[in-house]
C-alpha angles and dihedrals in degrees: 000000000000103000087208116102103234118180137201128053118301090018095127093058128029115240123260124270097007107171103164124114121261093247102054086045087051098050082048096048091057087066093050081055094049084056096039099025125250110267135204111288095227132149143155111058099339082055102049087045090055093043089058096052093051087051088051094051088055093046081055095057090045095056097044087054086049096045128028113266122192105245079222089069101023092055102053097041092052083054087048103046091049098050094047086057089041097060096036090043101039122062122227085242133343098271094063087051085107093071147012100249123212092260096054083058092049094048088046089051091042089049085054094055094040081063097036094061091052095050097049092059097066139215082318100061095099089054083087104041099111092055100024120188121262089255090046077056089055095044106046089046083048096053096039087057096055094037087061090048103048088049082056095052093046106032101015133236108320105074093047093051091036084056087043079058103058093039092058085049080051093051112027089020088114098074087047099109112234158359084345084062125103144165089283115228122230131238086266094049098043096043097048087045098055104043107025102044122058087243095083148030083356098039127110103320098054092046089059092043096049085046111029126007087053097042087052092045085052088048083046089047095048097048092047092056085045082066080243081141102054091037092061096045078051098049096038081060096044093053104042108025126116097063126096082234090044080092103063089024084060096050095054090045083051104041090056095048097043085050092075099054089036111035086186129116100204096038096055093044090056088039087061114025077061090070105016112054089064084072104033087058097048087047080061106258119141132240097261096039093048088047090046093045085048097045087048096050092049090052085059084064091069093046096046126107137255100033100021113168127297089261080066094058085047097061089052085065106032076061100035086228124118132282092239086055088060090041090053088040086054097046100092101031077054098045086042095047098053090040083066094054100051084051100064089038092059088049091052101048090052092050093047117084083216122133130245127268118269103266121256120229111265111266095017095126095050093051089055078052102053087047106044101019092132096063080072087051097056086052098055099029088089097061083040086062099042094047081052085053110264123144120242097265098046084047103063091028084065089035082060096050095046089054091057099054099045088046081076099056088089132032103232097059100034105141101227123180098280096057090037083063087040095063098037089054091047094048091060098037085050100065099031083101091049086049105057087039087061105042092048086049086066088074099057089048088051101049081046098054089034098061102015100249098149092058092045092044086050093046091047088044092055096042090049079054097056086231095300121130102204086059089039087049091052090044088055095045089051092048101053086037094055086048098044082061089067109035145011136313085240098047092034084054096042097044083052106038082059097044110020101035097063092057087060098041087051088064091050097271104152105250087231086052090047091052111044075044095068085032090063091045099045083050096045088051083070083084105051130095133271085041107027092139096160084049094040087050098052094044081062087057100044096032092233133149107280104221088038086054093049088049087051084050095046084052089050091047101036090109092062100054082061111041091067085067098065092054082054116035097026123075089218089041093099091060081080082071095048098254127135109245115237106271087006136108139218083268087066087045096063091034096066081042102058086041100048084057107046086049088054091050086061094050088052087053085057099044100050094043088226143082107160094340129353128314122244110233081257105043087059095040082054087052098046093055073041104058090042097052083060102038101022104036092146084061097047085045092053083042096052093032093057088039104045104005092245141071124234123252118242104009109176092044086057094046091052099041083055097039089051089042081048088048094043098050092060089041093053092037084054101045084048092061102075099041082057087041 
């Protein structure tokens, strides 16, 4: 066993087929480490010690899926737990990344007895929240100062001073003028509030860290050790190789399926583009299209079922329904997402000069199959347990297990003790970053329920939107985005699901719809500048431009930024999340589905410039109206309504009868070219 703490998916071996230089891997791995934070480089004794505490910390959460443990207990010792590794693991500033300094010790042992105090109150302990003791006072002051800390060391400035933000509203917010003002709440009220009570810093955030989001980072941790990673980016070129568009077509199978192990964007888009971009190159894609198809592929890690992304744990409980619920909700915007990908794959590889893949020997893929067909039952053993009626937490802890034993089936992935110890420590490391999110997060949604922000945001959105719920939606879609920009998909989903959400559910928006909304938009700011980490990564593979890059990603996942509109502005649209809409049938829910795809196929077509040769400026100005008269009716409605002072009948019949006359015209001029030839 390696005594040196590594963090990040895939850290332990290195992936297949790399054949990029050290120095590219090593400019991609830095923006792995500005999503997952950037730990200690220690190794020899400090670093097996803290190897085995952060074992520990993993063997504590198993056990807590396995028995019933109070929230009152399991909460604050997840906080405290976290913030003991944080300060040991990440350094003060980079500089300091060669030791653990004397204050790093200090801050771990003051997290402890922060913790300590609260767990030694009891169930009880809230009962005094409104008129807290003068050593509550102390404490609490005390816990909300490393917490912000230790969210500085792992995900960098924004979210402390975000949550800074949201503390001073709290305190000053009644000389705001209206309607933001309110009765304002004192040091005492505000601290008590936030950490005695499960509305705060240990609300619900913190409940679906501390038992979910860990227990599926130790699941990702223990596939990954199992080889299940590198046998899925195996098994995606196997199975597709051969094609000039093998190439493209690789890099989407194995995006979904490294998703699960990783359940990082960045992460999956570095452990394939260093395989991968060798052969997208030679296939004939450029720098900046292969980085934007890689960097789009690793953002679906983050939308794929089973595993999605936290944010995803977090709307289960925001709704008090069950994960599988979010995981059916997520299938087609999945299926849909990646459709439009391939798409634009295929249209890239016809219009490259590039060559084919080198061709895999026949059966190939079903060999990898017959000897590593257990790593595809742990990935979909979670979903197995939760259709038989166990809970989430019972579900992965059992997934894991499962791992573990079939890892035994054959020799090179039998999990022995020093993997086992491996994947317990990177679980825990893993989420050390999600953790301090949410439970800074905790502050935002207290300050939210304490002064009623989330009702007065929602009144002021809809006023701004003159009642409508197409400007109220984009409203919505600019807000989560702006604040996606700053902090993570799982805070950027949290601060808007308590104060965006409600202004969409109050115009009949379905509060699921609203939520896997603002999921779609916290996920899809992962590709926008300034934090653009999955594009920026790739770029450092491909050596692209970054921003161009960026651009090339936005057009792969351009799809996506608009699907999240029909669940929310179509009656029908939740049919996308396979739910029945009201007065409909099954027959309505594969109908939005056939048309949201093939709407999504025309916006490919624009986006590419290309069917079967390349679009005129007009013919793809013509596709994209197109394309949003069959995906975005409710725009074209507000553009013709304020036009004509009317809306057109049958829109997306009209947008595909022009996008197939559009389709047909290129067919019949191409199989005209080689009669004239």
């Amino acid at each position: 066993m390696a005594d040196t703490i590594k963090t990040g998916p895939g850290a332990e071996e290195p992936v297949i087929g790399g054949t990029l230089d050290e120095a590219t891997l090593a400019q991609a791995q830095k923006y792995i480490e500005e999503e997952e934070g950037a730990t200690h480089r220690l190794g020899g004794r400090i670093g097996l010690i803290l190897t085995l505490l952060a074992a520990g910390v993993s063997l504590f959460h198993l056990y807590a899926a396995y028995a019933v443990v109070p929230a009152y207990i399991l909460r604050p010792v997840h906080v405290g737990l976290v913030l003991f590794l944080v300060f040991l693991l990440f350094p003060a500033a980079e500089r300091f990344r060669d030791r653990i300094r004397f204050w790093d010790v200090v801050l771990a042992l003051a997290s402890l007895g922060v913790i300590g105090y609260i767990l030694v109150q009891g169930p009880d302990f809230g009962d005094r929240a409104i008129l807290p003791e003068r050593i509550d006072m102390i404490v609490g002051i005390a816990l909300i100062v490393l917490l912000l800390e230790a969210t500085r060391r792992s995900t960098g400035m924004i979210m402390p001073l975000v949550a800074l933000g949201f503390l001073a509203y709290a305190y000053w917010g009644r000389y705001l003028p209206q309607p933001w003002t309110h009765r304002g709440y004192d040091l005492e009220r505000l601290t008590g509030h936030l950490y005695m009570t499960l509305e705060g810093i240990f609300g619900v955030a913190v409940d679906v860290s501390s038992s979910l989001i860990i227990l599926f980072t130790i699941f990702g941790a223990f596939l990954q050790q199992s080889g299940a990673g590198r046998f899925f980016i195996d098994f995606s070129f196997a199975a597709l190789g051969g094609k000039r568009s093998a190439a493209g077509r690789s890099v989407v199978l194995a995006s979904f399926l490294l998703g699960g192990p990783s359940g990082s964007g960045v992460a999956t888009t570095v452990a394939i583009g260093s395989v991968a971009y060798p052969m997208l190159k030679k296939a004939g894609f450029g720098q900046n299209a292969a980085g934007g198809l890689l960097a789009a592929g690793g953002l679906g890690a983050i939308l794929s079922p089973p595993v999605l992304g936290a944010a995803a744990f977090l709307i289960a409980e925001f709704l008090k329904i069950s994960y599988f619920d979010v995981i059916l909700m997520a299938t087609i915007p999945t299926v849909l997402y990646y459709f439009g990908i391939l798409i634009m794959v295929e249209l890239e590889a016809a219009k490259s000069k590039g060559a084919a893949m080198p061709p895999v020997p026949k059966g190939t893929a079903l060999k990898l199959s017959r000897a590593y067909w257990f790593h595809f039952l742990s990935l979909i053993s979670i979903i197995v347990f939760m259709m038989m009626g166990f809970s989430a937490e019972r579900s992965v802890f059992w997934a894991t297990g499962l791992s573990l034993v079939t890892s035994f089936l054959r020799r090179d992935t039998a999990m022995l003790p020093p993997k086992v110890l491996r994947a317990l420590a990177d679980g825990t490391i893993g989420v050390l970053n999600a953790a301090t999110t949410c439970a800074s997060a905790g502050i935002i949604v207290g300050v939210v329920t304490l002064t009623g922000l989330g009702l007065k945001f929602s009144s002021i959105a809809i006023d701004y939107a003159g009642g409508s719920l197409l400007l109220t939606t984009i409203y919505t879609a600019l807000i989560v985005w702006i604040i996606g920009l700053a902090v993570p998909v799982t805070a950027s989903y949290i601060i808007c699901a308590v104060i965006a959400a409600p202004a969409l559910t109050k115009l009949g928006v379905p509060d699921y719809a609203a939520h896997m909304f603002i999921f779609y938009y916290a996920v899809l700011s992962e590709v926008s500048p300034p934090t653009a980490l999955s594009p920026f990564a790739a770029a450092a593979i491909t050596g692209g431009n970054p921003y161009i890059t960026t651009m090339q990603s936005w057009k792969y996942t351009l799809p996506a930024f608009l699907l999240p509109f029909v669940f929310v502005l179509d009656p029908l649209g939740v049919g996308l999340l396979l739910k029945v809409p009201a007065g409909g049938s099954w027959f309505d829910v594969v109908e939005i589905i056939l048309v949201a795809a093939a709407g999504i196929a025309v916006l490919a077509f624009a986006a590419q410039g290309r069917i079967m040769r390349p679009n005129s400026w007009l013919e793809s100005a013509v596709l994209v109206v197109a394309g949003l008269m069959i995906i975005f009716p409710s725009l074209v409605d507000g553009i013709t309504r304020s036009l004509i002072g009317a809306t057109l009948p049958y829109k997306e019949g009209i947008g595909i009868a022009i996008a197939g006359a559009i389709v047909a015209m290129q067919y019949l001029a191409a199989s005209n070219v080689p009669r004239e030839a």
